[in-house]
C-alpha positions as CSV (number, residue, x, y, z in Angstrom):
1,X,89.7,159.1,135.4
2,X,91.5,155.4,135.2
3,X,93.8,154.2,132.7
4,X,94.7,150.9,130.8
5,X,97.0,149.7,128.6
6,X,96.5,146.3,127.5
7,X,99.5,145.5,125.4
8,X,98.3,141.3,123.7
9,X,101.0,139.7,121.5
10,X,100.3,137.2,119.2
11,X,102.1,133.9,117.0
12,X,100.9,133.9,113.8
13,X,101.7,130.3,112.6
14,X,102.2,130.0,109.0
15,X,101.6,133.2,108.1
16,X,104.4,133.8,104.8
17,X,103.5,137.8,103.9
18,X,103.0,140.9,105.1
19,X,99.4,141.0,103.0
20,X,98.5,137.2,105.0
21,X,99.2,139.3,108.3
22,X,96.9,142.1,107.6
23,X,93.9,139.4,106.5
24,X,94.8,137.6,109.8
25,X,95.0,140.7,112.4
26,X,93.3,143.1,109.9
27,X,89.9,144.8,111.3
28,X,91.4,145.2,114.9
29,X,91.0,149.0,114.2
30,X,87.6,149.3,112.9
31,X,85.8,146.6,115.7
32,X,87.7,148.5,118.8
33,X,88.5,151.6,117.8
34,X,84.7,152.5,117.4
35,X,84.6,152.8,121.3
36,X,85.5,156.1,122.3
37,X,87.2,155.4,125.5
38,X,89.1,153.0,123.4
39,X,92.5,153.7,121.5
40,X,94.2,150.7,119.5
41,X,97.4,150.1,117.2
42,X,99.5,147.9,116.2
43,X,102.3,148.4,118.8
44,X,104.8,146.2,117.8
45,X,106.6,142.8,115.5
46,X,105.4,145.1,112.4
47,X,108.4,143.8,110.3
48,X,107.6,139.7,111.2
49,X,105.2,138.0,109.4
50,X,104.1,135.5,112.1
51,X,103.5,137.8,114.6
52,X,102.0,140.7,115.9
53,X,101.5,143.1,119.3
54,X,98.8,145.2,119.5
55,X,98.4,147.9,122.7
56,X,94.4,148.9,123.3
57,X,94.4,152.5,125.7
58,X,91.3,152.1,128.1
59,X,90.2,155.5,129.8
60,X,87.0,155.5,131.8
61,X,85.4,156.8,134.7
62,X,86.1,153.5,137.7
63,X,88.2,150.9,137.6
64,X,85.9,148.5,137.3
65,X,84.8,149.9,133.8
66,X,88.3,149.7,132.6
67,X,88.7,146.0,133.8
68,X,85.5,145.2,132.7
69,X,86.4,146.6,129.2
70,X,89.9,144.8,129.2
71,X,88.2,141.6,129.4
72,X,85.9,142.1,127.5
73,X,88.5,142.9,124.7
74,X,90.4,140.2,125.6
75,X,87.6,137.6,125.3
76,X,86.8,139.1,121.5
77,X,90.8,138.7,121.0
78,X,90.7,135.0,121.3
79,X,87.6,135.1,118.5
80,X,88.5,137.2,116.0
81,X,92.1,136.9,115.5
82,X,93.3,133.8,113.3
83,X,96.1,133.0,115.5
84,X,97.6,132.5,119.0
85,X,97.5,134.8,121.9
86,X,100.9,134.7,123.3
87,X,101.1,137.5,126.2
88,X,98.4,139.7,127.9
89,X,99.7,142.5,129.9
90,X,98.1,144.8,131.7
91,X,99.2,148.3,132.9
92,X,97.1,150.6,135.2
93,X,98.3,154.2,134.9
């Protein structure tokens, strides 16, 4: 078994509420968490408005999966989210 975490933060420019934050970010649960070898929350920057870190926990079979999936994730990131990625990291445990 091989595991990820991919820990993404993000700037949120403009963004004035709480409620603006969830439209912006919101859905990050339902699109990735469908995935069963896929966990995701919101991992940290919950009290800012204009930003956000999410964590994604990748567990799959070879290596190559979970880097395959990371990317993939990553690449939808850049899509769906109506701001800036700021950091990637990840962390093979």
């Amino acid at each position: 078994m091989h595991i990820a975490i991919l820990t993404v933060t993000f700037t949120l420019p403009g963004c004035a509420s709480l409620k603006e934050k969830r439209t912006r970010v919101g859905g990050l649960h339902q699109r990735f968490g469908k995935d069963p070898s896929v966990a995701v929350c919101e991992s940290g920057e919950r009290d800012r408005h204009d930003a956000s870190e999410w964590s994604f926990v990748i567990a799959m079979t070879s290596k190559r999966e979970v880097e395959s999936t990371c990317s993939q994730i990553e690449d939808k990131l850049q899509s769906v989210v109506d701001g800036r990625i700021m950091n990637i990291e990840r962390e093979f445990i």
